[in-house]
C-alpha positions as CSV (number, residue, x, y, z in Angstrom):
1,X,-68.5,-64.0,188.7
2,X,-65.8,-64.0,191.7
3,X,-63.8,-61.1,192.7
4,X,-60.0,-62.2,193.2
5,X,-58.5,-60.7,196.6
6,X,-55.0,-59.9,195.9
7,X,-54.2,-57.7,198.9
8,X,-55.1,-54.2,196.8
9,X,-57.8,-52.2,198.2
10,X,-60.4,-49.2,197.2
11,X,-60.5,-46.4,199.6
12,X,-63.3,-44.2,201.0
13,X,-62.9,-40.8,202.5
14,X,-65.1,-39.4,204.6
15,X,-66.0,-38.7,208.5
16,X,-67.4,-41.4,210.1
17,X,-66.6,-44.5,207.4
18,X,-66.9,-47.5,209.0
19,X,-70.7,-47.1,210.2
20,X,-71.6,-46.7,206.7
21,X,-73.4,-49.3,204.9
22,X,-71.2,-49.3,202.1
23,X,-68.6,-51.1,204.5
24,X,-71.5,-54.6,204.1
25,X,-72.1,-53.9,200.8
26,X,-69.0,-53.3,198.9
27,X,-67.6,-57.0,199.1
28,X,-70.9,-57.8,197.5
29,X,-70.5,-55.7,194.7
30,X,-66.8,-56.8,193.9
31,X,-67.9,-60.1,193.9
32,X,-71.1,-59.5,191.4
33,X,-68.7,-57.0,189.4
34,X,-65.3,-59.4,189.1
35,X,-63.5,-56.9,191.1
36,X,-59.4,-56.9,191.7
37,X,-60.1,-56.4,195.6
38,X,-63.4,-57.2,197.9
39,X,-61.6,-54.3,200.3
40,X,-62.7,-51.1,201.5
41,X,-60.6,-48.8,203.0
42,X,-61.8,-46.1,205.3
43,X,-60.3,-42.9,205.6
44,X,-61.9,-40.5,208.4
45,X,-60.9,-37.3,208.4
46,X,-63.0,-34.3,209.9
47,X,-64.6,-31.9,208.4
48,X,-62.3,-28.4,207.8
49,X,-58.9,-30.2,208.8
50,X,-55.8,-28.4,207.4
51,X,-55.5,-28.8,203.8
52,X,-52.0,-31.0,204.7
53,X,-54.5,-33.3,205.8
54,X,-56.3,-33.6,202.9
55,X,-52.4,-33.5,200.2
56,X,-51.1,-35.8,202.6
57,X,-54.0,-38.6,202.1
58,X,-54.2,-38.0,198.5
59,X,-50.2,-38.4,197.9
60,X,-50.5,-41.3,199.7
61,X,-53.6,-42.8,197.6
62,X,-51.4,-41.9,194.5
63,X,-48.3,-43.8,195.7
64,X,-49.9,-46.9,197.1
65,X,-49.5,-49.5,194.3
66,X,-52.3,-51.5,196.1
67,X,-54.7,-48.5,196.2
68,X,-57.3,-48.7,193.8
69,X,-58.8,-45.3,194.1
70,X,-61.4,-44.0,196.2
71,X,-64.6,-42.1,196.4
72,X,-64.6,-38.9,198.5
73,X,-68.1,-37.6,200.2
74,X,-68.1,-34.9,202.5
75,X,-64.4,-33.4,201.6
76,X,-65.0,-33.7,197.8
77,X,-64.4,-29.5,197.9
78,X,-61.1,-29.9,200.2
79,X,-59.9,-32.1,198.3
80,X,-59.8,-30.1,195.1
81,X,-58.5,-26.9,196.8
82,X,-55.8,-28.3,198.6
83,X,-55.2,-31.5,196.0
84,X,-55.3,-30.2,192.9
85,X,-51.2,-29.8,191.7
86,X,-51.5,-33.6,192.3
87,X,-53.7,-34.8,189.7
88,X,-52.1,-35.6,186.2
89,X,-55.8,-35.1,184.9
90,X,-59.1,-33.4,186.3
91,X,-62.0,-34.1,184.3
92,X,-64.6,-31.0,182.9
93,X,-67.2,-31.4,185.7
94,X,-64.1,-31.1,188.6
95,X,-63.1,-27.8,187.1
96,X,-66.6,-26.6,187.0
97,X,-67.8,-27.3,190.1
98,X,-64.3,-27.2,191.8
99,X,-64.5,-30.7,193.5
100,X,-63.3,-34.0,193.4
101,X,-65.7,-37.1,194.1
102,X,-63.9,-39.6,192.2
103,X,-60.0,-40.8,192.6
104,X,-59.0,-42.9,189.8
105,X,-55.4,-44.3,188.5
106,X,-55.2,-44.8,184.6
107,X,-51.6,-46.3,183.4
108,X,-49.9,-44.3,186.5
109,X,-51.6,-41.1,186.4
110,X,-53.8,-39.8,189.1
111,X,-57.5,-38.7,187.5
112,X,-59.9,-36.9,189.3
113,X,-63.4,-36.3,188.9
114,X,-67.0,-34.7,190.0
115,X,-69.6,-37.3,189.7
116,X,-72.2,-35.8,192.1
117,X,-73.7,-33.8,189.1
118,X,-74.4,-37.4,187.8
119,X,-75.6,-38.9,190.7
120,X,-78.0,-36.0,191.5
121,X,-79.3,-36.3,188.4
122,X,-79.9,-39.8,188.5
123,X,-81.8,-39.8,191.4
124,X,-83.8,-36.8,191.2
125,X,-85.0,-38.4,187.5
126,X,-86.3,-41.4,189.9
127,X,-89.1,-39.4,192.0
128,X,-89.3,-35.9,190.3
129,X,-91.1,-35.8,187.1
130,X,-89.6,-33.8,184.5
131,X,-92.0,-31.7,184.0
132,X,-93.2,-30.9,188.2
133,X,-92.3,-27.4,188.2
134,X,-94.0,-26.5,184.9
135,X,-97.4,-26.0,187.5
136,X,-95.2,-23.8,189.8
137,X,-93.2,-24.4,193.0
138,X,-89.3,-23.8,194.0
139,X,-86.5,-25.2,195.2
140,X,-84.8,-25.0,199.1
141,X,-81.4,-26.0,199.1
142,X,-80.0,-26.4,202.3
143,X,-76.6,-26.3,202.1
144,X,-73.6,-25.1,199.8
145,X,-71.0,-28.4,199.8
146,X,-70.9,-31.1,196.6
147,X,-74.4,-32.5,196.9
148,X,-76.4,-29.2,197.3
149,X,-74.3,-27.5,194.5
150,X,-74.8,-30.6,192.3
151,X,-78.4,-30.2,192.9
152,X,-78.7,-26.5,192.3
153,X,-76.9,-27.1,188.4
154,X,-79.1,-29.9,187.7
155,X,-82.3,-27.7,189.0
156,X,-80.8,-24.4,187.1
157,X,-80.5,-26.2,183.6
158,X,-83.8,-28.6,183.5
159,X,-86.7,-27.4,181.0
160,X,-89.1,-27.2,184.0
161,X,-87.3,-24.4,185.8
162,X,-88.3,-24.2,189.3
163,X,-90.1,-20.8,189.9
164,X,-86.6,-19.6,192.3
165,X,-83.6,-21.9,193.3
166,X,-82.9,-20.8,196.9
167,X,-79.4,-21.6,197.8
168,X,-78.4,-21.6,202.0
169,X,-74.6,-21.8,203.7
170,X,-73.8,-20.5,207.8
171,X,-70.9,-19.2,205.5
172,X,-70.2,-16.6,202.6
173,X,-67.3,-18.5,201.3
174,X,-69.4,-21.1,200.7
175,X,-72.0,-19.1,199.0
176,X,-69.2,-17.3,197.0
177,X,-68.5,-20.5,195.7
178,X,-72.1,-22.0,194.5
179,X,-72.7,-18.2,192.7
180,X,-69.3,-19.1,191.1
181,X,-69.9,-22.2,190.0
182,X,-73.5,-21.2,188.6
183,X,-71.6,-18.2,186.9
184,X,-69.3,-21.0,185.2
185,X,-72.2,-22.8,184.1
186,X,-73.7,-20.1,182.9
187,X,-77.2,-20.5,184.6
188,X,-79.7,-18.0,184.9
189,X,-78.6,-16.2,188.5
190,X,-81.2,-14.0,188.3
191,X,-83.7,-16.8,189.5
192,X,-81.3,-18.0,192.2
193,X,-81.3,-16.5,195.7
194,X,-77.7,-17.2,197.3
195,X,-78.8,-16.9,201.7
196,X,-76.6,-17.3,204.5
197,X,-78.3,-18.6,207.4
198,X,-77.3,-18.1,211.2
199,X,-79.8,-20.0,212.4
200,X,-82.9,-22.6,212.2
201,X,-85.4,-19.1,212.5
202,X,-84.0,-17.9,209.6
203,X,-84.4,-21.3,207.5
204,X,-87.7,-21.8,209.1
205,X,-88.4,-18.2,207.6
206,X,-87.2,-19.5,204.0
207,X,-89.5,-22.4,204.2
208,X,-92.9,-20.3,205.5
209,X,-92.4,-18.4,202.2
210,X,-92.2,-21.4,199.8
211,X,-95.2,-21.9,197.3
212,X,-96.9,-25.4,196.9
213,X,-95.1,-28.3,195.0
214,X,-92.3,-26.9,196.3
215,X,-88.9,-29.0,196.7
216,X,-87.0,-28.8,200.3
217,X,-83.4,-30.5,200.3
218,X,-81.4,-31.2,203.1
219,X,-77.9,-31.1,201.8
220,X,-75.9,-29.5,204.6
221,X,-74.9,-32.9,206.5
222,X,-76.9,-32.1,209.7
223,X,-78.5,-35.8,210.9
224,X,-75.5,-37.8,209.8
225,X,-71.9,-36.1,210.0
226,X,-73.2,-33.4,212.7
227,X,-76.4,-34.5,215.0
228,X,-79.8,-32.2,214.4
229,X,-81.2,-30.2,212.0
230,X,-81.0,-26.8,210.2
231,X,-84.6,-26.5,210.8
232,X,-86.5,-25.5,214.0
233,X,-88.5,-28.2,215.7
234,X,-91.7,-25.8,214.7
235,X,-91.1,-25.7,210.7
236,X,-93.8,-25.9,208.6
237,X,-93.2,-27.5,204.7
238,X,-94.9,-26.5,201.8
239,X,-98.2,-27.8,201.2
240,X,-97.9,-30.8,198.2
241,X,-94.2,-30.5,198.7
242,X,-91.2,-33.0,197.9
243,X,-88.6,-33.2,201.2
244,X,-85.3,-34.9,199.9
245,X,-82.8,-35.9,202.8
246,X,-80.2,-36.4,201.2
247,X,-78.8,-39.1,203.9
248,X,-79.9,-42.5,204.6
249,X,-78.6,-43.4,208.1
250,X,-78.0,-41.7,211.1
251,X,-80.4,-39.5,213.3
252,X,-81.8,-38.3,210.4
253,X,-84.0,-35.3,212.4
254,X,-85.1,-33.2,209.5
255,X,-86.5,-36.4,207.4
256,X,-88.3,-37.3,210.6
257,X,-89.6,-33.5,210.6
258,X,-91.1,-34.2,207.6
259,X,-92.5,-37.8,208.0
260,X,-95.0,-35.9,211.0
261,X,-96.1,-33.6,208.2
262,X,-96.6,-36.6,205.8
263,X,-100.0,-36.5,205.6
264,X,-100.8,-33.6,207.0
265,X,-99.0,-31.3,204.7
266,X,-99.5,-34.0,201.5
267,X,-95.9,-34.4,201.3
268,X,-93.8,-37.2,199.2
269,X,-90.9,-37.8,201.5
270,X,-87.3,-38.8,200.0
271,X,-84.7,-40.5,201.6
272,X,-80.8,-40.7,200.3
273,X,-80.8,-44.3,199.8
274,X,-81.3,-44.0,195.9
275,X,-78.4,-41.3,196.1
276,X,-76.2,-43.3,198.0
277,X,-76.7,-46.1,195.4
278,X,-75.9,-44.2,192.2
279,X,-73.5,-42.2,194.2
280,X,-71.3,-45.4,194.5
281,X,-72.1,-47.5,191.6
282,X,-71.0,-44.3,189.3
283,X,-67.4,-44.1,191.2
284,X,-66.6,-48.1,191.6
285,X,-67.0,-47.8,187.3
286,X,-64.7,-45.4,187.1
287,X,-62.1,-46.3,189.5
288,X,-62.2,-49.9,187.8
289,X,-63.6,-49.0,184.5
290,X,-66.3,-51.1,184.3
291,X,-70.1,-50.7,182.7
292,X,-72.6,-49.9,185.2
293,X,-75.6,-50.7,182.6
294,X,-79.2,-50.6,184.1
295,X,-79.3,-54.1,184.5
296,X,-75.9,-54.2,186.5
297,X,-77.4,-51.5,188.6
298,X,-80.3,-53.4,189.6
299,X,-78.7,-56.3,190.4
300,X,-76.4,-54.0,192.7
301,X,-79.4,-52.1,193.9
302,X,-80.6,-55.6,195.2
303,X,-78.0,-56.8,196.8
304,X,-77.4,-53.7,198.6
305,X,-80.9,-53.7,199.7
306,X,-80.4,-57.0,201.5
307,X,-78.3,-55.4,204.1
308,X,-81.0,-52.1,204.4
């Protein structure tokens, strides 16, 4: 199967674009898939720019007859605050968790959707067994965007409820927002802890107190889109514990935190790579409507790797 380049183009919003892998991979992909375009478009924009920023690249995406569509990472919140009058449809997850992931045209109308509660899902199911926190242990969110709100639904309606969901953000709108979307969902708040942290002693704190078999997530962006890490460089994980960055590249500080504790604390150690994987398989088959079967996912999963 060959894509056929006819000048159109799928975008990709985010901070730093063109160091991502995806950049290798994509034309890959549109080739295996039969794609329209074997072109990915970049669109960096920093985190917290004015929400004219944010209308002003959407309107565009929408007008652009060679724009496919485009996935959104780190602004997928901004963009549903300051983008929503310009979507002709939002789908169920978007309204709930009040954020956009996916940019899609169908027959001249603009569609929006979350697909991070997917994703999450997705990869959590490939190294958490369904049934982990039925022997005790809690969840550590770190961080309040998408990704860690994703995570927190997923981890709020699973049969093994973890024994607390702790949810973190250096700011209470942030928090406001994850209680709200909970609240939406109608999850069980009283087992979720909503934090705001000021610092790395403060998150270090948060992680002394964690039980075994406990899971630690780094969702906050810290060791890709901003250099370090929330923790301090003395944090201790929980004994038996499962340490999900949730990036792949960069200077990836808090997954290298945990690597020195591999062994020592018994840890199983998670990068993002998985994520990243079904994070963009699940957005290409929307924006182009195509199956993304397990075998097709494979196949992409292998040809992605090539370039890892």
């Amino acid at each position: 199967m060959s894509a056929r380049d006819d000048g159109s183009y799928m975008g990709f919003v985010g901070v730093t674009t063109g160091s991502s892998s995806i950049m290798e991979v994509f034309p890959r992909w549109a080739v295996a898939l039969g794609l329209p375009t074997t072109r990915l478009v970049g669109h960096d924009v920093l985190p917290g720019s004015p929400g004219a920023v944010y209308h002003d690249l959407v309107s565009g995406i929408a007008k652009d007859p060679q724009h496919h569509g485009a996935l959104v990472t780190t602004h997928k919140i901004a963009v549903y605050d300051h983008c929503r009058d310009l979507f002709d449809e939002l789908d169920a997850l978007a309204t709930t968790f009040g954020e956009v992931s996916s940019i899609a045209k169908r027959d001249g109308r603009l569609v929006g959707a979350a697909k991070d509660p997917v994703t999450v899902r997705l990869a959590l199911e490939e190294f958490l067994a369904p049934d982990h926190f039925a022997t005790g242990g809690a969840a550590l969110v770190l961080g309040s965007g998408g990704a860690g709100c994703a995570l927190t639904y997923t981890l709020g309606t699973r049969q093994d409820l973890p024994e607390q969901i702790i949810c973190t953000a250096i700011d209470e709108k942030s928090l406001r927002h994850h209680r709200a979307l909970h609240e939406r969902g109608g999850l069980d708040t009283a087992r979720i802890r909503y934090v705001l942290t000021r610092g790395p002693d403060e998150v270090d704190a948060l992680l002394r107190a964690l039980p075994e078999r406990s899971l630690v997530v780094n969702a906050t962006g810290m060791g890709k889109d901003l250099p370090g890490s929330p923790l301090g460089p003395d944090a201790l994980f929980p004994r038996r514990g499962v340490v999900w960055e949730f990036n792949y590249r960069g200077s990836l500080e808090l997954l290298h935190q945990a690597e020195a504790q591999r062994d020592v604390r018994d840890l199983e150690v998670i990068d993002g790579w998985r994520y990243f994987i079904h994070g963009w398989t699940q957005v290409i088959a929307d924006v182009f409507q195509v199956p993304m079967t397990p075998e097709v996912l494979d196949n992409l999963s292998a040809l992605a790797g090539r370039g890892r």
